[in-house]
C-alpha positions in Angstrom: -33.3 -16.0 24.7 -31.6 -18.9 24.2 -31.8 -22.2 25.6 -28.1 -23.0 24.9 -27.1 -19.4 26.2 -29.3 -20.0 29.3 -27.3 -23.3 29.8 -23.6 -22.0 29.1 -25.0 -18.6 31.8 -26.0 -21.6 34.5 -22.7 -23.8 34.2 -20.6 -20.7 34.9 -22.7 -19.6 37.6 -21.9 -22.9 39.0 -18.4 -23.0 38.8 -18.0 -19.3 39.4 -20.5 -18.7 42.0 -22.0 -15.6 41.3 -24.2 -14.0 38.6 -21.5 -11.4 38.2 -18.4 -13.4 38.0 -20.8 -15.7 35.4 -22.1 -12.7 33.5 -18.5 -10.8 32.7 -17.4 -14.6 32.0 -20.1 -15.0 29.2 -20.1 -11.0 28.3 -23.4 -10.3 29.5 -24.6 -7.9 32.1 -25.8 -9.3 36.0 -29.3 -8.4 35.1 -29.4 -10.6 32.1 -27.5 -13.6 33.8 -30.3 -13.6 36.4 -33.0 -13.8 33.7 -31.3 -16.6 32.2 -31.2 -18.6 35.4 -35.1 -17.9 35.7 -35.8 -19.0 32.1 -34.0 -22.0 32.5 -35.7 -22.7 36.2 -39.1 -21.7 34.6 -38.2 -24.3 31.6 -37.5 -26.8 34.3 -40.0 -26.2 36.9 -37.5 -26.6 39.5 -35.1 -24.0 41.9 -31.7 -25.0 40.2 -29.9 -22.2 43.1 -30.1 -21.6 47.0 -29.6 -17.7 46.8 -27.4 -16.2 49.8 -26.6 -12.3 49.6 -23.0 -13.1 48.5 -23.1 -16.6 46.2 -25.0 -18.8 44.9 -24.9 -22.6 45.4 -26.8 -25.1 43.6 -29.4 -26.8 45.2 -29.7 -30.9 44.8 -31.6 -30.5 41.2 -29.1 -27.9 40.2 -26.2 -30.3 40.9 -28.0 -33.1 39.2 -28.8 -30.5 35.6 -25.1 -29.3 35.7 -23.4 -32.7 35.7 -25.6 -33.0 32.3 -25.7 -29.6 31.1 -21.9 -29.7 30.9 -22.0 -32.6 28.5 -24.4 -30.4 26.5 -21.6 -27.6 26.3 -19.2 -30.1 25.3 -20.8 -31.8 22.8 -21.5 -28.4 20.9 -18.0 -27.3 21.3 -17.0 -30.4 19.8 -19.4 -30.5 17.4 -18.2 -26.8 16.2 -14.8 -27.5 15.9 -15.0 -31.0 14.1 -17.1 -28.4 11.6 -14.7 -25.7 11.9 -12.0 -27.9 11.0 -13.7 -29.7 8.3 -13.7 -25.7 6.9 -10.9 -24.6 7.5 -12.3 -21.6 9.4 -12.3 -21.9 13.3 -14.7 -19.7 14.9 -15.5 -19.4 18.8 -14.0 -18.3 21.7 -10.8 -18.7 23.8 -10.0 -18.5 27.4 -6.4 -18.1 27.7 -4.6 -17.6 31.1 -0.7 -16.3 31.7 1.1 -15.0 34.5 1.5 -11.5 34.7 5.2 -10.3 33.6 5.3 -13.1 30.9 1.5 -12.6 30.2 2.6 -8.8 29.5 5.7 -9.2 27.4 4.4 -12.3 25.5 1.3 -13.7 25.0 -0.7 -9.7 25.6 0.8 -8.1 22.4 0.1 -11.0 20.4 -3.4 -11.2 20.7 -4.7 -8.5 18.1 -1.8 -10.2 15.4 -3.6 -13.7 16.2 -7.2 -12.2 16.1 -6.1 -10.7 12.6 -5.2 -13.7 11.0 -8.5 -15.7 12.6 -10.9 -12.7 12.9 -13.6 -15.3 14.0 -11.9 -16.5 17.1 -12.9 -14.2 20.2 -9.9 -14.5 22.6 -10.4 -14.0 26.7 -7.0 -13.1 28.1 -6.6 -13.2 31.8 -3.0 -12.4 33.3 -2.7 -13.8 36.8 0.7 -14.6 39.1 -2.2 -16.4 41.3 -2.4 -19.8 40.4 -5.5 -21.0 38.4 -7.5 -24.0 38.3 -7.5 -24.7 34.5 -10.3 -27.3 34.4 -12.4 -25.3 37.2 -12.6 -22.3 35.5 -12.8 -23.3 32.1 -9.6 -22.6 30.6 -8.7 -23.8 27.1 -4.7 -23.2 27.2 -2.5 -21.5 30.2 0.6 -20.4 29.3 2.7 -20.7 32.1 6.3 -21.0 33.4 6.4 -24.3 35.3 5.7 -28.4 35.8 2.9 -30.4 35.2 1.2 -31.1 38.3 -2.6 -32.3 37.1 -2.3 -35.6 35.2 -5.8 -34.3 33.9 -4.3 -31.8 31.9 -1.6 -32.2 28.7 1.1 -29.8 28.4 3.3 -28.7 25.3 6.8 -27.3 25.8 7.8 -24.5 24.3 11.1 -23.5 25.7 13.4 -24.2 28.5 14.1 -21.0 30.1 17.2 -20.1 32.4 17.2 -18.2 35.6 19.2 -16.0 37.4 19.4 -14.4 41.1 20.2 -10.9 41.0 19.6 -7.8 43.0 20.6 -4.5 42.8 24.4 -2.6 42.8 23.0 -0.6 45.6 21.6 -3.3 47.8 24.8 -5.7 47.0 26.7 -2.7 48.1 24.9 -2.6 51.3 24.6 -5.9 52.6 27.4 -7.7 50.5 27.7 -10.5 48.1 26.5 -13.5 49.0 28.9 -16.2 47.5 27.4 -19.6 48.1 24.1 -20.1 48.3 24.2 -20.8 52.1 24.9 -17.3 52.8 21.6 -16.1 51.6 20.4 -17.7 54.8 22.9 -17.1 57.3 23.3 -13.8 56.6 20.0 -13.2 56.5 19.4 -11.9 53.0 16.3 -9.8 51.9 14.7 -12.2 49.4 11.9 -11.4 47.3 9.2 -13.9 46.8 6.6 -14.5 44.9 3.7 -15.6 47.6 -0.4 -16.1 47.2 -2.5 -19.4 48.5 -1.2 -22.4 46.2 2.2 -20.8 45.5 5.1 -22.9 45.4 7.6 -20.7 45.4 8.2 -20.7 49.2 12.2 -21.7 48.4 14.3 -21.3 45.6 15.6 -24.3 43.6 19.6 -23.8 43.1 21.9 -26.3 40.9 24.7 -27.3 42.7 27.5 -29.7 42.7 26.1 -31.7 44.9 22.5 -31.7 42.7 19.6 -29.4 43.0 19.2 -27.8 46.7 16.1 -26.7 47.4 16.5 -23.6 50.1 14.0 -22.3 52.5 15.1 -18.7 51.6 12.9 -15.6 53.3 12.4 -11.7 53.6 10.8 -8.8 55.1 7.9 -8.8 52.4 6.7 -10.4 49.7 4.2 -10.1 46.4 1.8 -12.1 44.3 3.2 -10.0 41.4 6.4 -10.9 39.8 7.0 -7.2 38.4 6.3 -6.0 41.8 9.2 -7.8 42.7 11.4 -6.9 40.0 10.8 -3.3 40.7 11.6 -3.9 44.4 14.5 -5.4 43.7 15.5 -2.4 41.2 15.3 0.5 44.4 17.7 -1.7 46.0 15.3 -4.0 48.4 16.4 -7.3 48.5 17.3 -10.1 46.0 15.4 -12.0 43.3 15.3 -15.4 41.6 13.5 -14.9 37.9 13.8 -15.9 34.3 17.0 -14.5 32.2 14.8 -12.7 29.7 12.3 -11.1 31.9 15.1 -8.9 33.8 17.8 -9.3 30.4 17.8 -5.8 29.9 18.4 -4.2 33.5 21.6 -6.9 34.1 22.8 -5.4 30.3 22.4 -1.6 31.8 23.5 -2.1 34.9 20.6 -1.7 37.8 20.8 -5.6 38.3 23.7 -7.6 38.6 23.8 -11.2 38.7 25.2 -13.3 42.1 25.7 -17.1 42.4 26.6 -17.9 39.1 28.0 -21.1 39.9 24.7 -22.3 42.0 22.2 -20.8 39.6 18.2 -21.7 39.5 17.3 -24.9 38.3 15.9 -23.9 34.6 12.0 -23.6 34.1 9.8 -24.7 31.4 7.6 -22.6 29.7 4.6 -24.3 28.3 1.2 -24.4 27.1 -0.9 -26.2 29.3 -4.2 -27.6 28.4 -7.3 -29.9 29.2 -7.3 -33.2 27.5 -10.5 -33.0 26.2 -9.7 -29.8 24.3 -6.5 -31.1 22.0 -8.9 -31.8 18.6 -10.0 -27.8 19.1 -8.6 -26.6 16.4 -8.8 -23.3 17.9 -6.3 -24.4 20.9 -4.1 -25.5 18.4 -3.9 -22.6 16.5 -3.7 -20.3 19.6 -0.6 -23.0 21.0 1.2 -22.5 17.4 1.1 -19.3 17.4 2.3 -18.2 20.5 4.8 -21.4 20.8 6.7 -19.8 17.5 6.0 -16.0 19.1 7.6 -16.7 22.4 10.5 -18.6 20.9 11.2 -15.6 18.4 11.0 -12.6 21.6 12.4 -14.3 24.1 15.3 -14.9 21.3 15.6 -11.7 20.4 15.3 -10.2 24.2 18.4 -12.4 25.8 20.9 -11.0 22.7 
């Protein structure tokens, strides 16, 4: 096996904490992560792991060979893309990250068009509403409707993308219209949110004439997936707050209608997000191109 491939299997064991997690990371089965780690202890004559039935944690050697072994794995990544750039022909792999509804409409169908025009770049697409730790887990561009919050990270903008509030005819019908964005408090709206450990979305941010009013909105139930929420919202249980072109098509037909027009949500930027030390990739470059000028052109064509 390889020493280099027994390296990149230990630094993802590290930061994932589990030979499974690691192995599906690096495409490789649990059994052959595990031998791996035991070349590469054997290689060192040291434990690199304290083993527990459910994860693994290094041991003091183990923290000391990662801090260096991650240097190794950055040096050859930069090392192949000063080459591949020098070619002309970027090779490798990319770990990409999205959000689930945009990852779907968006970045999902575009992968097999991208992976046609550079068939030597593997691309690992992982759609999550959850929010992930780009430098953590290794990420080399998340494409993602927000801010910056990490001033470790760079971010490009793509496009600055309006929101609505909306819910459905039936539900509007029900409960009645709320005209000002006070009443979704006071009368005790059902709003659907978009909830998981990091979220921010615990209020909705509302343009008013007073400035942008942050309200502590709630509801009966809530989901860490955005389309759960839009499909809630469409059988008439409660009221959402989300991006014009992700629900587009059911305000054109009818099963959503937009409220609070004159208070709508602040805009949000979409953007690829990014580790600093990954902007002379030419790989992340290409993958950022590409799906900048993609999302631009469908989320175009799906607001007309």
């Amino acid at each position: 096996m390889s020493y280099l491939d027994n390296i990149r299997v230990f630094v993802r064991v590290v930061e994932l904490g589990t030979l499974s997690s690691a192995g599906r990371d690096q495409r490789v089965t649990p059994a052959v992560a595990s031998n791996r780690i035991k070349e590469l202890e054997k290689h060192l004559g040291v434990r690199l792991f304290n083993r527990t039935t459910r994860k693994l944690s290094p041991t003091e050697h183990g923290r000391v060979f990662y801090l260096g072994a991650v240097k190794i794995i950055e040096a050859v990544n930069e090392a192949e893309s000063a080459i591949a750039d020098l070619s002309h022909n970027p090779k490798g792999s990319l770990r990409i990250t999205a959000p689930l509804g945009m990852g779907r409409r968006l970045i999902a169908s575009g992968i097999p068009e991208f992976h046609d025009k550079y068939p030597d770049i593997e691309v690992r697409l992982r759609l999550s509403d959850h929010n992930v730790d780009i430098l953590s887990e290794g990420v080399d561009v998340a494409f993602k409707l927000g801010v910056l919050e990490d001033s470790n990270l760079r971010m490009r903008g793509i496009l600055n993308c309006q929101r609505v509030v909306c819910a459905a005819p039936g539900y509007l019908a029900k409960r009645g219209i709320p005209q000002t964005p006070d009443a979704l408090i006071d009368d005790k709206h059902d709003c659907l949110l978009l909830r998981y450990p990091g979220s921010k979305e615990y209020y909705w941010t509302l343009q008013t004439p007073d400035g942008i009013r942050k309200l502590e909105i709630g509801g009966p139930y809530d989901s860490d997936d955005g389309d759960v929420l839009t499909q809630w919202a469409l059988e008439g249980r409660g009221i959402i707050n989300k991006p014009l072109f992700e629900v587009k098509a059911h305000l054109n037909d009818g099963t959503l209608v937009e409220i609070l027009k004159d208070t709508p949500p602040a805009t949000v930027q979409l953007a690829a997000i990014y580790p600093h030390k990954r902007f002379q990739d030419p790989k992340v470059r290409l993958m950022i191109d590409f799906m900048a000028e993609r999302c631009q052109r469908m989320i175009s064509k799906m607001l007309e």
